[in-house]
Phi, psi and omega in degrees: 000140189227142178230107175282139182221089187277151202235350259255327188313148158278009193035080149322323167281338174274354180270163023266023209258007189230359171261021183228320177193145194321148160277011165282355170274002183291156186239133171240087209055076097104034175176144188300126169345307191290352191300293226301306186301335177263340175306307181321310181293323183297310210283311166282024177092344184253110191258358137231144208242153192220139188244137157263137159250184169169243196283130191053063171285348191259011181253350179255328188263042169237353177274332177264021172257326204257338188266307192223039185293326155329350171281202148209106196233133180244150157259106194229105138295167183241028187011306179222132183267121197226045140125184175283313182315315190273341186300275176001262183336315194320316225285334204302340169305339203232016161252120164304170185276310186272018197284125140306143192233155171231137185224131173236135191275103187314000200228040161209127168273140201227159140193142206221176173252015180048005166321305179337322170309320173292352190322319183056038175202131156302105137279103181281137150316051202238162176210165216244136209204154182263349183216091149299327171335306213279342186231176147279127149235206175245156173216113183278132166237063166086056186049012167245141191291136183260342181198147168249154159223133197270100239339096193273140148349283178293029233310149195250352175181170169267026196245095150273142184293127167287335159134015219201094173222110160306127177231089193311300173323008221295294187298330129013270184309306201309316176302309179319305170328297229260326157333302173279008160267309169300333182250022212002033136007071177229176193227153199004045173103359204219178193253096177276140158334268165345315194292305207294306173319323174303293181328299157331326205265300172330298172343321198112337185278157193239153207211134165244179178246139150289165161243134178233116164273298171316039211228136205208125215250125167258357137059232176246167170280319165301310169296357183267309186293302167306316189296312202291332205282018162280318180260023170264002183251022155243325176266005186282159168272187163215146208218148180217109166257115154338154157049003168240138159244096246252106148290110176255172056248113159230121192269108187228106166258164195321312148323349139323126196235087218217113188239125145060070226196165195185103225215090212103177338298179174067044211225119147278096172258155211234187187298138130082026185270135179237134191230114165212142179068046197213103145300087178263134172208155166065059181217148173248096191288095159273147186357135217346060146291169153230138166210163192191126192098355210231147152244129170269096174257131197068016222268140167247134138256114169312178160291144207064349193275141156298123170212123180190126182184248198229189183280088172235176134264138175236179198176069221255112187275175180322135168055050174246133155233161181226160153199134180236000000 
């Protein structure tokens, strides 16, 4: 089994906080998007892994160095991103003919128990969405998938793909891929998955769908804020400070410096965070920000950053101070 991951993106909606580092480095309940997605992969045994990289690809593979050496991490840059489809293809050097493929979208955190894997048929991700418009989705036939479409105008079902595709098939996909390179084959400008999965299917190969309750968008800064306070109710610590007072689900680690304070819920503290005299809550503080003096509610403060003042919202990026 081989697991692909493309990381390559810039989150163009997270900045500024993605204009210091990829968003998959972004932190969410008390770890970077890619944490939550290679734990998930530890916990079930699957460990090797192949990353697309790109912008600040060299911020990824130094976390997963710091991080994850118990993995087997291949590293693929992408020089130029010309859709998922072609992020896929890099990959093709480090697949077997007979290799099982897992492909996970790096800029969604999931959970799932992987039965799917017994399935012995590719599997698609999906979950059922009010604006399909907005995705790739599927259109089913007597439980099997018959068709893809890549954020259709005309939506064709409410089953959007989720970032999550088992493939019975690897060599299959590659043909499909290469096809649509060598013939420059592209859908709203870019070389899509879907087109190649479309392909598959012309092949002969047969594909069902999964249903993911667990499927949690990293995005927006809003949707980055939602995400966290769902998994703080799996991920919080429980930390007791003189002179604080913790509303949980919160995530505060031992390395946090937090004085005379009110703290939660939904509160994200990032390494080395110093909080004094201030109320935050449903907010995410990363790694040795300070703050101080201020109440925060929705709030992201980047790394490194300064803030002290009064009762705003921010949406502060990396190496920034405020004062108000």
């Amino acid at each position: 089994m081989k697991t692909i991951i493309p990381v390559a993106g810039v989150g163009t909606r997270l900045r500024p906080h993605t204009h210091t580092v990829p968003k998959v480095l972004i932190s969410v309940a008390g770890k970077p998007i890619l944490g939550h997605i290679l734990d998930e992969l530890k916990e079930n045994g699957l460990d090797d892994i192949i990353l697309i990289t790109g912008y600040k690809g060299y911020k990824v593979e130094e976390y997963i160095k710091e991080n994850y050496q118990d993995l087997n991490v291949e590293f693929v840059v992408q020089e130029q991103r010309e859709g998922l489809g072609h992020a896929i293809y890099l990959a093709r050097d480090f697949i077997k003919p007979d290799d099982d493929i897992l492909i996970i979208l790096g800029d969604t955190i999931f959970e799932t128990e992987f039965t799917f894997l017994k399935e012995g048929i590719s599997v698609i991700g999906v979950q059922e969405v009010s604006d399909p418009k907005r995705f790739g989705v599927v259109e089913l036939k007597q439980d099997f998938i018959s068709n893809f479409v890549e954020k259709p105008d005309t939506p064709i079902s409410n089953l959007a793909i989720v970032g999550i595709y088992y493939l019975k098939e690897g060599q299959e996909l590659f043909n499909q891929l290469s096809n649509l390179i060598d013939n420059n084959i592209r859908t709203k400008g870019e070389y899509q998955l879907t087109d190649a999965l479309q392909g598959m299917l012309k092949a002969g190969c047969k594909m069902k769908t999964f249903n993911i309750s667990g499927w949690y968008d990293c995005g927006k800064p809003e949707t980055l804020l939602s995400t966290n306070k769902v998994l703080l109710q799996k991920h919080s610590t429980k930390r007791e400070l003189d002179g604080v007072i913790i509303i949980n689900p919160c995530y505060i680690p031992e390395s946090a410096e937090i004085k005379n304070s009110i703290i939660g819920p939904n509160v994200s503290v990032g390494e080395n965070v110093v909080i004094e005299n201030s109320i935050i809550q449903n907010s995410i503080l990363n790694n040795n920000s300070v703050v101080k003096d201020i109440l925060l509610d929705n709030s992201l403060i980047g790394e490194n950053a300064f803030a002290e003042g009064f009762h705003y919202n921010l949406n502060v990026g990396d190496s920034s101070e405020l004062r108000f």
